[in-house]
PASEKE-946223 format. One record per atom (N, C-alpha, C, O): x, y, z. Coordinates in steps of 0.05 Angstrom, whole numbers, plus 5000, padded with zeros to 4 digits. Each point is the difference from the previous one (the first is absolute). Layout:
<bamars>
XYZ;...
</bamars>
This chain:
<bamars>
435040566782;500249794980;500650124972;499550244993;501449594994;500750094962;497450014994;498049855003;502650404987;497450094975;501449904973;502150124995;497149724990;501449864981;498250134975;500949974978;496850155025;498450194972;502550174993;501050004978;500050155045;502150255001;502849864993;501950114988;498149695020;503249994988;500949804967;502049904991;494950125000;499849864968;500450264990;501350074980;497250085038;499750344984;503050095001;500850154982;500349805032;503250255004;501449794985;501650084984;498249665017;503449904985;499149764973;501849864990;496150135003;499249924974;497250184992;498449884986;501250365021;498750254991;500549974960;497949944989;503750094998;500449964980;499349844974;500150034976;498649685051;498749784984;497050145003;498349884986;500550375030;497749844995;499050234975;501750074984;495050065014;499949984980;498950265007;498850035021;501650204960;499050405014;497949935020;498249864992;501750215028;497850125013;498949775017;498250035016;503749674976;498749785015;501349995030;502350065007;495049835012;501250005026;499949685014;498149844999;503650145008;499449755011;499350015029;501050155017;497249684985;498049985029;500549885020;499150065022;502549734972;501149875030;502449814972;500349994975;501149905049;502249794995;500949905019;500050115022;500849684974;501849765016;501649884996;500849974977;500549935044;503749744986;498249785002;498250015017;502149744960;499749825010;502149724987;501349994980;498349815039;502849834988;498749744996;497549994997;503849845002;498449694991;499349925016;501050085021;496949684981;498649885017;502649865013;502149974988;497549975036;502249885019;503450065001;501949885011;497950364975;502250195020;500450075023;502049965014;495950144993;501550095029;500549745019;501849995017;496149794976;500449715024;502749924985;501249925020;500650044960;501549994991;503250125023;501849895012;496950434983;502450065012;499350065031;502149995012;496650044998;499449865027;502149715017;501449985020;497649844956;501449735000;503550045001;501749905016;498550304958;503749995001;501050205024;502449975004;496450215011;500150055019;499749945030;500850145019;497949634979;500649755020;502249904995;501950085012;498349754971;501949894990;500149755008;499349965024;501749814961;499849735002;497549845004;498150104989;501549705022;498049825004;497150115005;497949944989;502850255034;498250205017;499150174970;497750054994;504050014993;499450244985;497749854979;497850104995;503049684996;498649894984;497349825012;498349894987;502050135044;496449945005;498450234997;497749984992;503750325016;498750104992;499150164985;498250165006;503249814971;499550134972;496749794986;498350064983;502249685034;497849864984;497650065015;497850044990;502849985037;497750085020;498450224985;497749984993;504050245004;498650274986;499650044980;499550224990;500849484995;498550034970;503450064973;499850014976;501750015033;503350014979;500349704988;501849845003;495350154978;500149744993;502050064965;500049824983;501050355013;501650054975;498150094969;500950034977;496849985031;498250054982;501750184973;500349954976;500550275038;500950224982;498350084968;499350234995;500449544989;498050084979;497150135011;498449855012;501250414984;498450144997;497449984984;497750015010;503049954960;498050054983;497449825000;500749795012;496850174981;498249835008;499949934972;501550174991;497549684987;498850004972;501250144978;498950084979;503449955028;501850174976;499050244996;499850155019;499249964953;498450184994;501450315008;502350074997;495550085012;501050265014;501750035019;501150215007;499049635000;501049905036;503550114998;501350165014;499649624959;502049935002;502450334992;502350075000;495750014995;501650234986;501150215045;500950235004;498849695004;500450135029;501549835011;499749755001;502450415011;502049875010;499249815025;498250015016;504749754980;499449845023;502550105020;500349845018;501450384984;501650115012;498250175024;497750075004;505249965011;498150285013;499850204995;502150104994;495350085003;499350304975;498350095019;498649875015;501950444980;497650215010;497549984980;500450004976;496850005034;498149994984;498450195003;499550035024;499050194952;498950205004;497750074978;500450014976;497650035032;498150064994;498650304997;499450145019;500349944945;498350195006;497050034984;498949794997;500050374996;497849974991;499449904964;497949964988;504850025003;500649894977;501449765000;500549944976;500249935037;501449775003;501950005028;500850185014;499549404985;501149905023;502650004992;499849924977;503050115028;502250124995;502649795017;499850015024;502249854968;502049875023;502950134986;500650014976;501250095053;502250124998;502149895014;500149955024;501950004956;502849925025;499250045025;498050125006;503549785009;500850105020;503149965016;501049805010;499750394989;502450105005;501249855037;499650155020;501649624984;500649845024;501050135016;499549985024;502650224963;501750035024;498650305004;500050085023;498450154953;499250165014;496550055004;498850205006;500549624989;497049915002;498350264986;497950105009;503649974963;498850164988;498849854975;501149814990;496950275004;498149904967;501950184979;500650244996;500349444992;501850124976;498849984969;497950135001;502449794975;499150034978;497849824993;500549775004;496850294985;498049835008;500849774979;501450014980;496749765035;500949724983;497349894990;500049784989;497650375015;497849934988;498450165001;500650235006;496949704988;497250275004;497449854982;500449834983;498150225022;497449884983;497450185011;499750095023;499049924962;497250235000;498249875015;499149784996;500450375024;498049975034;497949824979;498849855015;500650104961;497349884993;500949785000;498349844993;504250055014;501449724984;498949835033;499249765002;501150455021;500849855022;497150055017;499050215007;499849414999;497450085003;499749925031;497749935003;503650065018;500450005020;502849975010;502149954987;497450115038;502649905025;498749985024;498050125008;503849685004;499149935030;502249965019;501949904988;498650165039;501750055018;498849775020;497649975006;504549905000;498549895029;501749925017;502149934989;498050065042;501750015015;501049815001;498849804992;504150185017;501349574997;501750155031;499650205014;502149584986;501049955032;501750225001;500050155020;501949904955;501850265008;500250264981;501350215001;496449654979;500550314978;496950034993;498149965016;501750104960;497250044992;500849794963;501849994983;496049915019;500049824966;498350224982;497549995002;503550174982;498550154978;499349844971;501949894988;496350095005;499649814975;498450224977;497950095009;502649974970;499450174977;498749844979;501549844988;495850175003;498549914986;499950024976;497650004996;503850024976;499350144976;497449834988;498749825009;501350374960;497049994985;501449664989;498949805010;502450184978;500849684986;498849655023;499749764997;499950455022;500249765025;502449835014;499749835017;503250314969;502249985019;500050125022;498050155000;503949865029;500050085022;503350024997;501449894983;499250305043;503149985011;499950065026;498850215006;502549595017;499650065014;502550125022;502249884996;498050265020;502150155016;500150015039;498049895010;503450195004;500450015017;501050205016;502449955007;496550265003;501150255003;499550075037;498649875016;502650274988;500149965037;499150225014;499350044977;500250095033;498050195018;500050244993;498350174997;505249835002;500250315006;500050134964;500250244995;499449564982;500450054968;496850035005;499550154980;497349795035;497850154998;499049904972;499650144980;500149615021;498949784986;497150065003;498949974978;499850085037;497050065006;499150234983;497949974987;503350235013;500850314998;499149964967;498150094987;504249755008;500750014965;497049994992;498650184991;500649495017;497649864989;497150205003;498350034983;501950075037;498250195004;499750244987;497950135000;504049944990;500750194975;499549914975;499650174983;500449635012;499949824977;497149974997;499050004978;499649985041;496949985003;499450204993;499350034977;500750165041;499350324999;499150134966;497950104993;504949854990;501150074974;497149764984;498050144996;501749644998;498949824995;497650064999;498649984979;500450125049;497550085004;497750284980;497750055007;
</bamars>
């Protein structure tokens, strides 16, 4: 599987900050993407029972309460965490590399996250200090568990 700590480090190494390491990372994309393209991959009628079956209700807005939230993309971005802050980076489609970061905010800003299993990916939701949320959708093999647990770890 992608070690995604290691490949913030080799191809946006530049953004981070002397000596900082980042501890885990993940892709994650908007809520009801993947039932989305699921759906256009059926295609037609069929496709569209079941994009709704699996939840491709078009949500796409991310952010919960404006605030902190909003500043993190509602695209799909690599997200990475290290002991100084939670960090979101391009991500590069066609070569699924983390490209120039598009945000970052100090580990004190962000006062939880939670992972929980759904029918075909994992729902990640990020807690900041303001009381906004954002929430995401990331799929097995991006180690959605991994991140959060890292995120704890650091927190702790």
């Amino acid at each position: 599987m992608v070690n995604w700590a290691k490949k913030i480090h080799k191809h946006s190494g530049s953004e981070l900050y002397a000596g900082e390491q980042v501890e885990a990372g993940t892709v994650v994309q908007p809520v009801g993407t993947l039932g989305r393209q699921v759906g256009f991959g059926v295609g037609g009628v069929v496709g569209a029972i079941a994009a709704e079956k699996f939840g491709a209700n078009g949500e796409g807005a991310t952010p919960d309460g404006g605030g902190l939230a909003t500043q993190f993309p509602s695209a799909q971005s690599v997200l990475g965490v290290s002991a100084q802050r939670l960090m979101a980076f391009a991500h590069g489609p066609m070569s699924g590399k983390p490209k120039e970061m598009l945000t970052q905010l100090p580990l004190d800003h962000v006062v939880g996250m939670t992972v929980d299993k759904k029918k075909m990916s994992y729902a990640l939701t990020i807690d900041f200090a303001d009381g906004s949320s954002v929430s995401y959708e990331a799929v097995k093999m991006a180690k959605p568990v991994e991140f959060v647990q890292a995120f704890e770890r650091l927190r702790a």
